[in-house]
C-alpha positions as CSV (number, residue, x, y, z in Angstrom):
1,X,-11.3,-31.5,53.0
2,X,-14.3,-29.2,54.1
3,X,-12.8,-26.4,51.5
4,X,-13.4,-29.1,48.8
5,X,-16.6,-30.4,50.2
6,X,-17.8,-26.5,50.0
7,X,-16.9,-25.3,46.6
8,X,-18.8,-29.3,45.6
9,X,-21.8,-27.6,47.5
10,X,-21.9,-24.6,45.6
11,X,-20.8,-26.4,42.3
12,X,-24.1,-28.2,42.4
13,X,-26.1,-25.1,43.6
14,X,-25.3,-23.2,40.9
15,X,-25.7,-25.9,38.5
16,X,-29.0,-26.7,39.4
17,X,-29.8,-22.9,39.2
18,X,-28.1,-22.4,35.9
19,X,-30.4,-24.8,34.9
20,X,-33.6,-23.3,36.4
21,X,-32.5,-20.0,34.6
22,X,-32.4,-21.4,31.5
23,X,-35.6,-23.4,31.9
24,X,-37.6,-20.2,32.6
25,X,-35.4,-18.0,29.5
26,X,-37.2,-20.6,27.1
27,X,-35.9,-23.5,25.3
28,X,-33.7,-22.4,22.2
29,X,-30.8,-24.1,20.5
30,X,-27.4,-22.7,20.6
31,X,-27.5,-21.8,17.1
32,X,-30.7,-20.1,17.4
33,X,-29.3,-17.8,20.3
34,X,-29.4,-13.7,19.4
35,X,-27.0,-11.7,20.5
36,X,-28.4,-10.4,23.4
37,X,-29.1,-14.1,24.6
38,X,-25.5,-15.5,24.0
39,X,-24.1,-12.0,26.0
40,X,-27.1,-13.0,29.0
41,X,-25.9,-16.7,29.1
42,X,-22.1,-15.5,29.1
43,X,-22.5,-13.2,31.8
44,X,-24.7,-15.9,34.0
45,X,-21.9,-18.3,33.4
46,X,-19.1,-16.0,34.2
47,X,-20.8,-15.0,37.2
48,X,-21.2,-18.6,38.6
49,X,-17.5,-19.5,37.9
50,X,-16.5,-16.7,39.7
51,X,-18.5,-17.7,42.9
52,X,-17.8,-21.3,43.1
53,X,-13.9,-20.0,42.9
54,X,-14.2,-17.2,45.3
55,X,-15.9,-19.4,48.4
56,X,-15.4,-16.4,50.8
57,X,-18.0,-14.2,48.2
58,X,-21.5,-14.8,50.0
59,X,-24.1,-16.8,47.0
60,X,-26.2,-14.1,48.1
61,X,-24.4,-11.5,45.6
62,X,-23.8,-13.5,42.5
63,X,-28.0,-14.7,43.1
64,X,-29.2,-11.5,43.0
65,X,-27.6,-10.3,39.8
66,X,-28.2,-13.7,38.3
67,X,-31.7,-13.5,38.7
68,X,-32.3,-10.0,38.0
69,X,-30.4,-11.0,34.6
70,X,-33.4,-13.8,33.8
71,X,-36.3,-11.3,34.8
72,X,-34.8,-8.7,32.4
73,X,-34.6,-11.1,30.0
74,X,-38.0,-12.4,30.3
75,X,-39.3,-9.2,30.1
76,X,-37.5,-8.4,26.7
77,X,-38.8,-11.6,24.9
78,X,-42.3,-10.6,26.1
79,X,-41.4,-6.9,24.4
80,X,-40.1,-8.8,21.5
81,X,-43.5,-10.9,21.2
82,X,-45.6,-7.2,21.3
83,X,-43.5,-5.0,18.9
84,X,-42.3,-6.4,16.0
85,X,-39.9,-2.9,15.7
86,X,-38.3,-4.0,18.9
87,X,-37.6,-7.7,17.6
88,X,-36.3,-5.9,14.6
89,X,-34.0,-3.7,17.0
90,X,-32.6,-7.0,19.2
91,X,-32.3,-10.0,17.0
92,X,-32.5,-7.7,13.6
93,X,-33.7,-9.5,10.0
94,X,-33.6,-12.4,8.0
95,X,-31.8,-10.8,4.2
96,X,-32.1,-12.3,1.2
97,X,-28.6,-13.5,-0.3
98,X,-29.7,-15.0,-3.5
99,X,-33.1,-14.0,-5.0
100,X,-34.8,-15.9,-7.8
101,X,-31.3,-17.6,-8.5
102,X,-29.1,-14.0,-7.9
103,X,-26.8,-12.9,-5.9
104,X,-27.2,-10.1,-3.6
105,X,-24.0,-8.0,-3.5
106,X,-25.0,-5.1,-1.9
107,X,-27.3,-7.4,0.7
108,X,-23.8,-9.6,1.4
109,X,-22.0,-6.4,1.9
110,X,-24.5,-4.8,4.0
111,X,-24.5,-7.8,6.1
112,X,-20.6,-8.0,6.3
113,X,-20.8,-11.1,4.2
114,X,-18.8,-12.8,2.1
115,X,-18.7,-15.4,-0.7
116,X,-16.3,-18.2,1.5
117,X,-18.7,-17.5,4.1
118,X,-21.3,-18.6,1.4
119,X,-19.9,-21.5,0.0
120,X,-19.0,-22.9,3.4
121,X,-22.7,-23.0,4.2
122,X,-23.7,-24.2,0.9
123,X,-21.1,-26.9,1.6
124,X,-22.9,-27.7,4.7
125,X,-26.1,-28.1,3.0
126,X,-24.2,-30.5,0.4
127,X,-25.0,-28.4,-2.0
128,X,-22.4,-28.1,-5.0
129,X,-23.0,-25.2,-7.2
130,X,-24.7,-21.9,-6.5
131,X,-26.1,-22.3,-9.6
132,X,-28.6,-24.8,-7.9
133,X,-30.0,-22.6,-5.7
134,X,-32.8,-20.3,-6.1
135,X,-33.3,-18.9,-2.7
136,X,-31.1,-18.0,0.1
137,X,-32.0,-16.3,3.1
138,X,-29.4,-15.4,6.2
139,X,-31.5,-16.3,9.4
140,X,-30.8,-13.8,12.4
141,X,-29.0,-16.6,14.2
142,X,-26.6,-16.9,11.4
143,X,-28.1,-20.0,9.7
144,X,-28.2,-19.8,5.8
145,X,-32.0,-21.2,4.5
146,X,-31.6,-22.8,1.2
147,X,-34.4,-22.9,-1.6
148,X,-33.0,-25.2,-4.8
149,X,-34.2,-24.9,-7.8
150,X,-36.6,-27.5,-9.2
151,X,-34.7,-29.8,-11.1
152,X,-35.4,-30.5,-14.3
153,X,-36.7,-27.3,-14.8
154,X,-34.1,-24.5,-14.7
155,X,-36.2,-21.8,-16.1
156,X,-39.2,-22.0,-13.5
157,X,-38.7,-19.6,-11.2
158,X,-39.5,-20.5,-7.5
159,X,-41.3,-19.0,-5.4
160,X,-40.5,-17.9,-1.1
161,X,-42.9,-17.1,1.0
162,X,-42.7,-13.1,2.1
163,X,-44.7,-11.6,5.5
164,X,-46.5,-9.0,4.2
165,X,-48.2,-7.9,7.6
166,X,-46.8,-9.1,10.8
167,X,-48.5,-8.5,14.4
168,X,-50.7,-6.3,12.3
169,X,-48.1,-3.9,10.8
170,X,-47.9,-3.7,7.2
171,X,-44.0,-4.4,6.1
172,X,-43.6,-1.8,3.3
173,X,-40.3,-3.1,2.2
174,X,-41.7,-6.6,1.6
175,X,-44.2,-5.2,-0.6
176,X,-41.9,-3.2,-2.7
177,X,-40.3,-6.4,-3.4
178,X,-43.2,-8.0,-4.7
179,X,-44.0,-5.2,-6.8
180,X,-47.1,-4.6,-4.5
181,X,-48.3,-1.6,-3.1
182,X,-50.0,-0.5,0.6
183,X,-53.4,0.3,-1.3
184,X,-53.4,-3.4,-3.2
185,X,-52.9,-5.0,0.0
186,X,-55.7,-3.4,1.8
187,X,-57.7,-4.0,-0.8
188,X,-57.1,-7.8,-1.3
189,X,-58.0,-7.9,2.4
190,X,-61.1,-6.6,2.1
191,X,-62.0,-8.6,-0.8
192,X,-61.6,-11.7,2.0
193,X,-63.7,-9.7,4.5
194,X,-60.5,-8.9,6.3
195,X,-61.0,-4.9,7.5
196,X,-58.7,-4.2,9.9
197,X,-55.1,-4.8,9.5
198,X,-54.4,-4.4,13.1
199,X,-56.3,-7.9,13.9
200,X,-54.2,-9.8,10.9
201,X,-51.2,-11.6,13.2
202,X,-49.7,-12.7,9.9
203,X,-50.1,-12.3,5.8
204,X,-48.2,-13.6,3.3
205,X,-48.5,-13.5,-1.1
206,X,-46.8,-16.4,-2.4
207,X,-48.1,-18.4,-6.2
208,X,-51.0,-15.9,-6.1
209,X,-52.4,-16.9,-3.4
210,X,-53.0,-15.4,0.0
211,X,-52.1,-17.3,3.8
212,X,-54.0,-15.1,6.7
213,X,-53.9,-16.0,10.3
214,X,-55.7,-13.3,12.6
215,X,-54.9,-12.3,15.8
216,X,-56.3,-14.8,18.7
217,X,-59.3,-13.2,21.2
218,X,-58.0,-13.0,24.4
């Protein structure tokens, strides 16, 4: 009886800690997990199973690791606000599947992507036909963001909303796709009174028209 009474104990201790892990990790929903989140949570898990099974291993040594695990964790996602190259690097970046109404190949390929992998989600959005969709982008957490054409207007094209500076880094690759160049940019930002790239947090082009956020003052 005082076996089962001890592994209820440390059922509920590690519970509760689980839960004062995840509290301090952030709130995110499953399907918004990276990678390196889902492997973090896993190991947390596994670790607490493992101790509530084994009531001779002291709580001690599956604490320690378990917390270590949340401060390395916290200090990534404060990396990951700093550098955008390192966000890049863990949770990697949103591609374009269909653009302006086409299909990507070599994105879907690149991505490891097929087309029953891309009906399926069109599916989910109750979407019929590709042929109704004029935008869609594979989020990092796997999600597929759907843009439909306007109906009753096939031949408009729609418009998406790209980053073209982000934490005050230019994105060069965005601006190919535009059609847009480094120089244009910088120039367009001065034209707004906006002369230093470094304090724009966020920029984007979309219907000829500019959205620019700057940096807060600390």
């Amino acid at each position: 009886m005082e076996h089962y009474l001890f592994i209820l104990l440390r059922t509920i201790f590690f519970y509760a800690l689980i839960l004062i892990i995840f509290r301090f990790m952030g709130k995110r929903e499953i399907g918004e997990l990276s990678i390196l989140d889902l492997v973090v949570f896993i190991m947390i898990a596994e670790m607490a199973v493992v101790s509530i099974e084994n009531t001779d291993y002291p709580i001690l040594h599956t604490v320690l690791p378990m917390v270590l695990l949340m401060l390395i964790q916290i200090v990534l996602a404060l990396f990951s606000l700093k550098s955008k190259k390192f966000r890049d690097f863990v949770d990697g970046k949103p591609s374009i599947i269909i653009n302006n109404g086409k299909i990507d190949e070599v994105m879907m390929r690149k991505q490891r992507y097929n087309f029953d992998d891309l009906l399926l989600q069109l599916r989910e959005k109750d979407i019929r036909s590709i042929a109704d969709v004029e935008f869609a982008i594979l989020e990092t957490s796997g999600k597929l963001s759907i843009i439909q054409k306007e109906k009753g207007n096939k031949n408009k094209k729609g418009s998406i909303t790209i980053p073209l500076i982000l934490d005050g880094a230019i994105q060069e690759a965005n601006l190919k796709r535009i059609q847009k160049t480094n120089l244009w940019l910088r120039q367009e930002l001065r034209k707004k009174g906006y002369h230093d790239v470094k304090k724009v947090s966020f920029c984007s082009f979309e219907d000829g028209k500019f959205f620019i956020d700057t940096i807060d003052e600390k």
